[in-house]
C-alpha atoms as a printed R data frame, in Angstrom:
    type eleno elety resid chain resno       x       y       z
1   ATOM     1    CA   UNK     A     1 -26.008 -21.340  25.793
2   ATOM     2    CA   UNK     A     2 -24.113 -18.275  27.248
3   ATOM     3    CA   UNK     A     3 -23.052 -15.055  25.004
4   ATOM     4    CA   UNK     A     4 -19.570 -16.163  25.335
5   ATOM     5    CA   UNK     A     5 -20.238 -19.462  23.540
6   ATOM     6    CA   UNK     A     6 -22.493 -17.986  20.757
7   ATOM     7    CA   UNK     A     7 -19.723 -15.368  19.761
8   ATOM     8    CA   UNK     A     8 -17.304 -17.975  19.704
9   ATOM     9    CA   UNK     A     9 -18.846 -20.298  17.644
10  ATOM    10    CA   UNK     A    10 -20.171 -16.683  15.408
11  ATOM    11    CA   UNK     A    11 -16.176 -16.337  15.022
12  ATOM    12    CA   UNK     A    12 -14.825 -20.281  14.768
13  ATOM    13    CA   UNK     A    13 -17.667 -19.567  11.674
14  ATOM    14    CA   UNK     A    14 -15.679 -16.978  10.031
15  ATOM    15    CA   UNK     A    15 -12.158 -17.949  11.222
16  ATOM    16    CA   UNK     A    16 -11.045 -19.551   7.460
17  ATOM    17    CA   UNK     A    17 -12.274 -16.633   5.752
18  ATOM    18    CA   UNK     A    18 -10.392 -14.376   8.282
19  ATOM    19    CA   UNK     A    19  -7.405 -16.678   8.215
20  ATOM    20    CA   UNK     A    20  -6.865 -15.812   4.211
21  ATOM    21    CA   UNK     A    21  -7.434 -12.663   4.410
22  ATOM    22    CA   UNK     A    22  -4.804 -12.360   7.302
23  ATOM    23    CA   UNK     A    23  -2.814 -14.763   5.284
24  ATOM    24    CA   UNK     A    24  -3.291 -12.842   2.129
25  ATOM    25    CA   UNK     A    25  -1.651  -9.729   3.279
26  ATOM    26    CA   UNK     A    26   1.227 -11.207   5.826
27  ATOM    27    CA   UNK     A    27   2.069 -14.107   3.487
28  ATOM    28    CA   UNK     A    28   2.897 -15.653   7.010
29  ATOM    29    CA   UNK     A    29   0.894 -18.698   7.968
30  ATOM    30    CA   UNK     A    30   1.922 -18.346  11.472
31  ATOM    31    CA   UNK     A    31   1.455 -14.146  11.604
32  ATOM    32    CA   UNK     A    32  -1.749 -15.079   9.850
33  ATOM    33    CA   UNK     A    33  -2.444 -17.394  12.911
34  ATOM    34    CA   UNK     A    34  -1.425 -14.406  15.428
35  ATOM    35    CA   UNK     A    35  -3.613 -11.806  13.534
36  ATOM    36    CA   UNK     A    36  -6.826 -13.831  13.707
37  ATOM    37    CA   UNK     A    37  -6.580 -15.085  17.377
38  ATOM    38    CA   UNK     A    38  -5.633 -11.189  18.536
39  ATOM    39    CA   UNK     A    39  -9.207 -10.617  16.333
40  ATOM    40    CA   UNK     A    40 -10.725 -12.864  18.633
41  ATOM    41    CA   UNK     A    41  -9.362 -11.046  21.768
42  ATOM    42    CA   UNK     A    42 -10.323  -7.853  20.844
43  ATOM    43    CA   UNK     A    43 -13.646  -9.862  20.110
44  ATOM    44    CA   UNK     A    44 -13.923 -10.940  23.296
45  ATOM    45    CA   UNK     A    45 -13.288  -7.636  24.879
46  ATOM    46    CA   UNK     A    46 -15.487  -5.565  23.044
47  ATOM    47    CA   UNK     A    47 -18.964  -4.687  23.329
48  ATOM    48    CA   UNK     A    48 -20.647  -5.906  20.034
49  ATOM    49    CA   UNK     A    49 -24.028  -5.748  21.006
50  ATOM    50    CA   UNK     A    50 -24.768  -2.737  18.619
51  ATOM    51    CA   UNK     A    51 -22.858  -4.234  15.658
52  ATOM    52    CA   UNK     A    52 -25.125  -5.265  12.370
53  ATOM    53    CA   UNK     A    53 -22.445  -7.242  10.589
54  ATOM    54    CA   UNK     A    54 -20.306  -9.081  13.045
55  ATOM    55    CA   UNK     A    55 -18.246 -10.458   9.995
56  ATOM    56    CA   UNK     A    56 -16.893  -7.208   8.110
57  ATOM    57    CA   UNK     A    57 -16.347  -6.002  11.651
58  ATOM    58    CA   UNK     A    58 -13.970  -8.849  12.258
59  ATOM    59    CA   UNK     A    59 -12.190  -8.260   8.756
60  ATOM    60    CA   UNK     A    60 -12.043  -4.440   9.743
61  ATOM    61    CA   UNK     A    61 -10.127  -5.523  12.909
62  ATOM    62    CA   UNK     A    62  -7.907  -8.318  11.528
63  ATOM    63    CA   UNK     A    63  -6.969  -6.227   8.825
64  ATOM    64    CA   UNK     A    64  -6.111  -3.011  11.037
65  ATOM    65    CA   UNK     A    65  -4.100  -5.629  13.527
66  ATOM    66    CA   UNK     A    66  -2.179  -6.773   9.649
67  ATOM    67    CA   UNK     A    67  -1.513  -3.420   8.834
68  ATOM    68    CA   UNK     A    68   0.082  -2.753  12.019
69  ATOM    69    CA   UNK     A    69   2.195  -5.903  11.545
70  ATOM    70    CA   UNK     A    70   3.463  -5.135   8.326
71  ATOM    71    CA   UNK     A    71   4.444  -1.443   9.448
72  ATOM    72    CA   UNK     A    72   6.074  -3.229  12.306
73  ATOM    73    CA   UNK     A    73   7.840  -5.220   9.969
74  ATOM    74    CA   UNK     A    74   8.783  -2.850   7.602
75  ATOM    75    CA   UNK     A    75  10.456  -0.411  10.987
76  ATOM    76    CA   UNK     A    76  12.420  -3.694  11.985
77  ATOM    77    CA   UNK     A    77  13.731  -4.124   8.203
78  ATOM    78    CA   UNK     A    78  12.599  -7.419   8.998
79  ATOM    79    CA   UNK     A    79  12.108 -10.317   6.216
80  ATOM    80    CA   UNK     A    80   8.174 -11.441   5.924
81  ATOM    81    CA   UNK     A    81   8.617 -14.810   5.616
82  ATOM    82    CA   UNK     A    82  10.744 -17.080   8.029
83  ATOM    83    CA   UNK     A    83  10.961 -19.325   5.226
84  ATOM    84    CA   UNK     A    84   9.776 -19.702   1.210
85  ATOM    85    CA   UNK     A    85   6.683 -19.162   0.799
86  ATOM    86    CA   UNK     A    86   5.774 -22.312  -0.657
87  ATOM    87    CA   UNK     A    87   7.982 -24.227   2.199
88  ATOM    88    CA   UNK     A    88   5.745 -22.391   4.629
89  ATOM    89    CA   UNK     A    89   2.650 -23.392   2.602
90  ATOM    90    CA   UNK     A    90   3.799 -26.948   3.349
91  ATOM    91    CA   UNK     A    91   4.471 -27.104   6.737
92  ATOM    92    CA   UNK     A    92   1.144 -25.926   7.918
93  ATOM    93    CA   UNK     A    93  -0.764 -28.178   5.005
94  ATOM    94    CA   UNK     A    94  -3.098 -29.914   7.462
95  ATOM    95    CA   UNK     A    95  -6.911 -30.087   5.939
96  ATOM    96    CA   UNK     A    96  -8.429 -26.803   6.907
97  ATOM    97    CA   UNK     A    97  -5.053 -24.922   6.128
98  ATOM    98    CA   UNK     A    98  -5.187 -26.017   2.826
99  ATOM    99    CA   UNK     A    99  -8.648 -25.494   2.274
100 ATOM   100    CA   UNK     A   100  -8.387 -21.819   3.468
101 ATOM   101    CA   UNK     A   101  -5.066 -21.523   1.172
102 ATOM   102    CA   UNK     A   102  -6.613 -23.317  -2.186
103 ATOM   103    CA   UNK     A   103  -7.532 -20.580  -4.112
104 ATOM   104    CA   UNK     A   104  -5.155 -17.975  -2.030
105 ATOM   105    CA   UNK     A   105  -2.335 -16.236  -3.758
106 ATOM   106    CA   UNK     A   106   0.287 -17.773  -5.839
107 ATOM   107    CA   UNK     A   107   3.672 -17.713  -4.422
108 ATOM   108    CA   UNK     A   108   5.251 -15.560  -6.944
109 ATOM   109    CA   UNK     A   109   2.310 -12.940  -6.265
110 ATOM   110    CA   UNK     A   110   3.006 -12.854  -2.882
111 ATOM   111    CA   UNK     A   111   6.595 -12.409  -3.418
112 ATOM   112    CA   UNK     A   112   5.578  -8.964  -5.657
113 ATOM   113    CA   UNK     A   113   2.950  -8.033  -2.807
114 ATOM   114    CA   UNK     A   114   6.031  -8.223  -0.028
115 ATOM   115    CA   UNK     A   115   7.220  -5.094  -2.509
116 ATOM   116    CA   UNK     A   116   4.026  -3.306  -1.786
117 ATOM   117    CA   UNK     A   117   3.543  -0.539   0.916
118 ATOM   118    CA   UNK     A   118   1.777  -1.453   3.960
119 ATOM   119    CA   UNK     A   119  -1.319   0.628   2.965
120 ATOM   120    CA   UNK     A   120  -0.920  -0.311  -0.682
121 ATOM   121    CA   UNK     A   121  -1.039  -4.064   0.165
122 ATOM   122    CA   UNK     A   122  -3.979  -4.106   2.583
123 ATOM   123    CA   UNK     A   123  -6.244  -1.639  -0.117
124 ATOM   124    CA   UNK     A   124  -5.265  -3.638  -2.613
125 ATOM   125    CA   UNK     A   125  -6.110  -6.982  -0.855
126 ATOM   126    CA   UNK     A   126  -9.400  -6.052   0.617
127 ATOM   127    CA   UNK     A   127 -10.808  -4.466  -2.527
128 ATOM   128    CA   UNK     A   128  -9.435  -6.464  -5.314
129 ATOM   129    CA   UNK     A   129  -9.225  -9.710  -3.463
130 ATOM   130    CA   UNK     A   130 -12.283  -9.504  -0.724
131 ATOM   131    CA   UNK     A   131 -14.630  -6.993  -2.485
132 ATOM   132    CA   UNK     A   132 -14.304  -4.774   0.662
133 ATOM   133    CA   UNK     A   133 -15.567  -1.131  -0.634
134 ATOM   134    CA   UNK     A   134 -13.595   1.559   0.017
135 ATOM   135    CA   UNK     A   135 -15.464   3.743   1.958
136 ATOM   136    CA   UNK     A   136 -14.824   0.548   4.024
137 ATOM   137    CA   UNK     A   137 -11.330   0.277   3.569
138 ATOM   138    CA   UNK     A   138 -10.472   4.192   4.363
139 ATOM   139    CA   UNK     A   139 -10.765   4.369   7.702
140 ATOM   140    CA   UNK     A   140  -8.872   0.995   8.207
141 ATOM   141    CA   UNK     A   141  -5.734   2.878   6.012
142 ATOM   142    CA   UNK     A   142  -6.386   6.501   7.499
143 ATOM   143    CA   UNK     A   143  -6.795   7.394   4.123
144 ATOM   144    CA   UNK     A   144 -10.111   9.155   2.430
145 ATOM   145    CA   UNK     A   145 -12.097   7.124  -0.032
146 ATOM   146    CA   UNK     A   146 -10.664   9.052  -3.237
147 ATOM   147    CA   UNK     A   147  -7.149   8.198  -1.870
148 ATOM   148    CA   UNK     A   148  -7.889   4.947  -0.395
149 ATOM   149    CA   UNK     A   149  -8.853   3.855  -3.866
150 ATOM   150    CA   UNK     A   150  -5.654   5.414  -5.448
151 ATOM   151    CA   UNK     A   151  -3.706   2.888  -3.211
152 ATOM   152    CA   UNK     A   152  -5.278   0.010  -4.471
153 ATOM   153    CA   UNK     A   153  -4.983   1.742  -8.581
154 ATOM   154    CA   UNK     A   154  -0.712   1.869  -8.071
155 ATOM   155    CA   UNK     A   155  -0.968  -1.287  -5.821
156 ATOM   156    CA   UNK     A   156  -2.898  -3.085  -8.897
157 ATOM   157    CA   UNK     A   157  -0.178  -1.419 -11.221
158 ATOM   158    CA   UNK     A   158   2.967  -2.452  -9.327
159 ATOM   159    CA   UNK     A   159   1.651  -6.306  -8.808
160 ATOM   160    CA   UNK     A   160   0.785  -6.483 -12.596
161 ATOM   161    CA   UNK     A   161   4.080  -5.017 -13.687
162 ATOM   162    CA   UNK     A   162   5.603  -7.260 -10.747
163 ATOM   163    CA   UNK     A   163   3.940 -10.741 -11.762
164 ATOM   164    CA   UNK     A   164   5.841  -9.727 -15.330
165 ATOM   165    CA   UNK     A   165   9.529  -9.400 -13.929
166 ATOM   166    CA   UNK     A   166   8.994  -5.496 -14.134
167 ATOM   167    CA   UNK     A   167   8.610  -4.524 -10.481
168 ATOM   168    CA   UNK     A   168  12.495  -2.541  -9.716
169 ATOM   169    CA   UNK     A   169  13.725  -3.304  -6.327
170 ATOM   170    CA   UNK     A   170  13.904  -0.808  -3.661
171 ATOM   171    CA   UNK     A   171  17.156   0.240  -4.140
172 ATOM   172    CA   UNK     A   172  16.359   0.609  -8.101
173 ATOM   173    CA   UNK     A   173  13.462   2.602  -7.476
174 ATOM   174    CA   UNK     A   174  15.302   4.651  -4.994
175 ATOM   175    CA   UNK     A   175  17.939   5.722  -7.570
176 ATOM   176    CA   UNK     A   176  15.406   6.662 -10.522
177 ATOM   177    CA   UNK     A   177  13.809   9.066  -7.599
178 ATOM   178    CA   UNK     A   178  17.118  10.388  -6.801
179 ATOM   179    CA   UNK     A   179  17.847  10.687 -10.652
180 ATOM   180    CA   UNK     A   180  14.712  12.330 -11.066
181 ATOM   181    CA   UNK     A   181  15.120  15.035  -7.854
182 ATOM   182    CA   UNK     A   182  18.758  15.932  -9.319
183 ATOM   183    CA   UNK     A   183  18.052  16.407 -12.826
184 ATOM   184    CA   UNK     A   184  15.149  19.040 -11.217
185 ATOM   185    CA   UNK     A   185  17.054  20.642  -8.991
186 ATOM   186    CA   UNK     A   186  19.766  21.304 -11.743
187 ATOM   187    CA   UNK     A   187  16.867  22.382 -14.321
188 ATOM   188    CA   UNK     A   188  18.568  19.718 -16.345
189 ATOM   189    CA   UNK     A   189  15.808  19.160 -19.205
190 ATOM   190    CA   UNK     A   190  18.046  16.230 -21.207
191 ATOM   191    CA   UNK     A   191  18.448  14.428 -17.887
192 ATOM   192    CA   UNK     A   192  15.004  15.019 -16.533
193 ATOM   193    CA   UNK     A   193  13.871  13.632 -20.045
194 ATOM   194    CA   UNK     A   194  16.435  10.343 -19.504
195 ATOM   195    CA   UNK     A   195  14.437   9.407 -16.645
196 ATOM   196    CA   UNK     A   196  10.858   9.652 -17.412
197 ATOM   197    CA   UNK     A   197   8.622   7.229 -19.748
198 ATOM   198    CA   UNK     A   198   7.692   8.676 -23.317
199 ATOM   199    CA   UNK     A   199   4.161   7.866 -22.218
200 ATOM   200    CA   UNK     A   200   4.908   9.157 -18.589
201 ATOM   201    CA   UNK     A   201   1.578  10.611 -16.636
202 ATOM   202    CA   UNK     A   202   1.490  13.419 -14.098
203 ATOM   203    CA   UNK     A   203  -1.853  13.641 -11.874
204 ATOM   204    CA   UNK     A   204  -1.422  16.571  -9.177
205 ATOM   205    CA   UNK     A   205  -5.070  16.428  -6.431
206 ATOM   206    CA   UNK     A   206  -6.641  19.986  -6.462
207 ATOM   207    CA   UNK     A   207  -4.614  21.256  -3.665
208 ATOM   208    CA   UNK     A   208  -1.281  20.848  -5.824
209 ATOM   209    CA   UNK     A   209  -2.120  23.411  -8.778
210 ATOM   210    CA   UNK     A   210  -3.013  26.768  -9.475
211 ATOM   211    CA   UNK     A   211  -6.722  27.781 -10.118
212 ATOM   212    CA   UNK     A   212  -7.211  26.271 -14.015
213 ATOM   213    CA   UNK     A   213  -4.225  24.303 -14.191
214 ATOM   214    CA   UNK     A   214  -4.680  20.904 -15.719
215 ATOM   215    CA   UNK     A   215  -4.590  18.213 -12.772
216 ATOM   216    CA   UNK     A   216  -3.206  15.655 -15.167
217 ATOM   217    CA   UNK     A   217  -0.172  15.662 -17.928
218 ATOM   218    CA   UNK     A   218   0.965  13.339 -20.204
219 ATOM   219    CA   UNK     A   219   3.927  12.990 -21.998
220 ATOM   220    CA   UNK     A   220   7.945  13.399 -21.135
221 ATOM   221    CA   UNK     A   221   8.055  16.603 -22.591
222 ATOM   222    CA   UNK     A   222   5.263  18.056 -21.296
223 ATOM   223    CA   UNK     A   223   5.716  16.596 -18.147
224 ATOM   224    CA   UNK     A   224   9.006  17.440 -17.452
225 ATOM   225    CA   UNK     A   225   9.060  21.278 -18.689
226 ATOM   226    CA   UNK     A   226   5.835  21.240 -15.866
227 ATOM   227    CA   UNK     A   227   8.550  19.554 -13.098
228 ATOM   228    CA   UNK     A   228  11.095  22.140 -13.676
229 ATOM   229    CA   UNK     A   229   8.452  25.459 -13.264
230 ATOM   230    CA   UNK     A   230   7.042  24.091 -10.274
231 ATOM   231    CA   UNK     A   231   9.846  22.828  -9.013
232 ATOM   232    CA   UNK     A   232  10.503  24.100  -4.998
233 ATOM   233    CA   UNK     A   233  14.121  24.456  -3.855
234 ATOM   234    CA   UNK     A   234  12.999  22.615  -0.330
235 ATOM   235    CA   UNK     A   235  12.116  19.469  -2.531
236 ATOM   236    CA   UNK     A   236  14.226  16.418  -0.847
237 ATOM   237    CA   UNK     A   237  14.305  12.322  -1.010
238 ATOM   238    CA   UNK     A   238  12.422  10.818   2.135
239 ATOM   239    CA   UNK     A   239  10.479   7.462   1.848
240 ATOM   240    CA   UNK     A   240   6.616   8.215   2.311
241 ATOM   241    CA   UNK     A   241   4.820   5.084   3.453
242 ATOM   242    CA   UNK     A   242   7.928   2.956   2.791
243 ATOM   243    CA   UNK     A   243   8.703   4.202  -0.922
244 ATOM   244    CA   UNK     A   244  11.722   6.567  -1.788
245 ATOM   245    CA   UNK     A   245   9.370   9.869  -2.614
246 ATOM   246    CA   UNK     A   246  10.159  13.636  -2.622
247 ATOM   247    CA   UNK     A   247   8.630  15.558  -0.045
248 ATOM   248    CA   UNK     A   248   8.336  19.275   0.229
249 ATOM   249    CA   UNK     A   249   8.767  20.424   4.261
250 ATOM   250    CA   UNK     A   250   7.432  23.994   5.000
251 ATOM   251    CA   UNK     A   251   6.968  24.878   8.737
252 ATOM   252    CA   UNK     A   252   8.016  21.606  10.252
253 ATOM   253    CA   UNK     A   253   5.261  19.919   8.260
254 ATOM   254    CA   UNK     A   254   4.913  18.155   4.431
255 ATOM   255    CA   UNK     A   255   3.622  20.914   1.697
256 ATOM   256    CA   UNK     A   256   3.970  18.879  -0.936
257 ATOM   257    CA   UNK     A   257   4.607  14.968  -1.991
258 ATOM   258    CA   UNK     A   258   5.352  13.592  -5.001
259 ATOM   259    CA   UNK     A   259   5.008   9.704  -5.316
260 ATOM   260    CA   UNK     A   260   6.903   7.625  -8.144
261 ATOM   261    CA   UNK     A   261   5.892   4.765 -10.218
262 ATOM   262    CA   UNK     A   262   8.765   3.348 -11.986
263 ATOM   263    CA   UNK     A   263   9.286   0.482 -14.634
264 ATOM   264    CA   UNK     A   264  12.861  -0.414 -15.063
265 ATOM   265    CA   UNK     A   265  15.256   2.696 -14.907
266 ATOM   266    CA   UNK     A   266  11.599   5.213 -16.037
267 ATOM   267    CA   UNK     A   267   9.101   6.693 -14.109
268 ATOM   268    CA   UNK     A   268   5.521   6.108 -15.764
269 ATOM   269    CA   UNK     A   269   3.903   7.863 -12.977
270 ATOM   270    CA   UNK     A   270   4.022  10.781 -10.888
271 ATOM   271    CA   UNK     A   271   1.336  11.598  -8.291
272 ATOM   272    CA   UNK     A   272   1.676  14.974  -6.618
273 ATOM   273    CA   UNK     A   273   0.193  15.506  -3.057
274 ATOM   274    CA   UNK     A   274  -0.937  19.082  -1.451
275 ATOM   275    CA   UNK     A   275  -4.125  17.799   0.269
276 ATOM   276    CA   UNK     A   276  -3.595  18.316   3.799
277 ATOM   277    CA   UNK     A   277  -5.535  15.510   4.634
278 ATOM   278    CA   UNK     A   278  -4.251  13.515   2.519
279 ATOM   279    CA   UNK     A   279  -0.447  14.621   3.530
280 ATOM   280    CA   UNK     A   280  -1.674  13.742   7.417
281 ATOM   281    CA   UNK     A   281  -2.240   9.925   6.643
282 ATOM   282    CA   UNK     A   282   1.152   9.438   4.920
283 ATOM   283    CA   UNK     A   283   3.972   7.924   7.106
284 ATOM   284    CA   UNK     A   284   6.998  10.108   5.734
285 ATOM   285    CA   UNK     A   285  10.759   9.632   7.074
């Protein structure tokens, strides 16, 4: 038997499994069909004869090639779904679909993951869904471990608030952001206080604090009267990895980010960014 026909039939062996997880983060049947067969022509082009695990190298590619899809999609403004999810489902029900789909996603989860950041959805899929670690999962996002794990923490957040009728659109979340960046830049305490969460938290990475400053906060008060010190004049709305943020540009290039979690018309979270490595694996606009 030649090495083309054993790698084949080493990849027809994981094709299901790569088929959900494709079909897992697209929610596309079809995009889930494109992902896994441009897995097998990278397959085919690549020299795997030093690869150890041929199967979590296929799930690193197919979920790099979905990542690049949903970023595609997400530039394009484009819907994910040509049709209802469950419509979709339907269509493509022949035996080995629905074997692959059985225990997959319900539709109304895959509705709240279409909310989800491109790098949010595809942590939050491989670890919580595939048991992909994320020292595994970083380099697939561009992301370190620490922060790699963080996006599947707010992704696990935003899909349990979601699956309860919580999750705000877009827009929504877009205007507490804006709410938020104009009651700071007016120092504004009563309106900065409108807009957070009594129980609101604050977590700031190393880079984002002074020498014995607390890295987290909790608390409206406390976390507001901390947003108007540290406020910086440059602050202003840009969408980082999607998501209407506020970004901090110093030198042509992001100083600071501050990333929103948001629960009706309140923010419950605020995560502030300083790491530069961190800040290079963000896609800010």
């Amino acid at each position: 038997m030649s090495d083309e026909k054993i790698l084949a039939g080493r990849f027809e062996a994981d094709r299901g499994r790569l088929r959900r997880v494709a079909y897992r983060m697209l929610g596309s049947s079809s995009e889930a069909e494109d992902a896994v067969q441009e897995a097998w022509l990278r397959l085919s082009r690549a020299d795997t004869s030093g690869v150890d695990n041929l199967s979590g190298w296929l799930t690193t590619v197919v979920a790099r090639v979905c990542l690049d899809m949903l970023r595609s999609r997400r530039s394009r403004r484009e819907e994910p779904l040509d049709q209802p999810a469950a419509e979709t489902l339907a269509e493509h029900a022949d035996p080995e679909q629905e074997l692959a789909t059985a225990d997959s996603l319900g539709v109304a989860l895959l509705v709240v993951l279409e909310t989800l950041p491109p790098p949010e959805r595809v942590a939050f899929v491989l670890h919580d869904m595939f048991d992909l670690p994320f020292e595994e999962i970083a380099p697939i996002v561009g992301r370190s471990t620490d922060a790699a794990r963080q996006l599947a923490s707010r992704a696990r957040r935003r899909v349990k608030g979601g699956s309860a009728g919580f999750e705000p659109s877009r827009e929504r979340h877009r205007a507490v952001v804006e709410a938020y960046l104009r009651a700071s830049r007016s120092g504004d305490l009563a309106a900065l206080l409108a807009v957070l969460d009594p129980q609101v938290v604050l977590r700031a990475d190393a880079s984002a604090v002074p020498a014995g400053m607390a890295l987290q906060s909790k608390g409206a008060e406390i976390v507001a009267r901390r947003a108007l010190v540290g406020f910086m004049p440059e602050a202003e709305l840009a969408l980082v990895d999607g998501e209407a943020a506020v970004v901090v540009v110093r030198d042509g290039a992001p100083f600071r980010v501050l990333r929103f979690t948001v629960n009706g018309d309140r923010v419950t979270e605020i995560e502030v960014l300083a790491d530069a490595d961190r800040l290079a694996g963000l896609e800010i606009t």
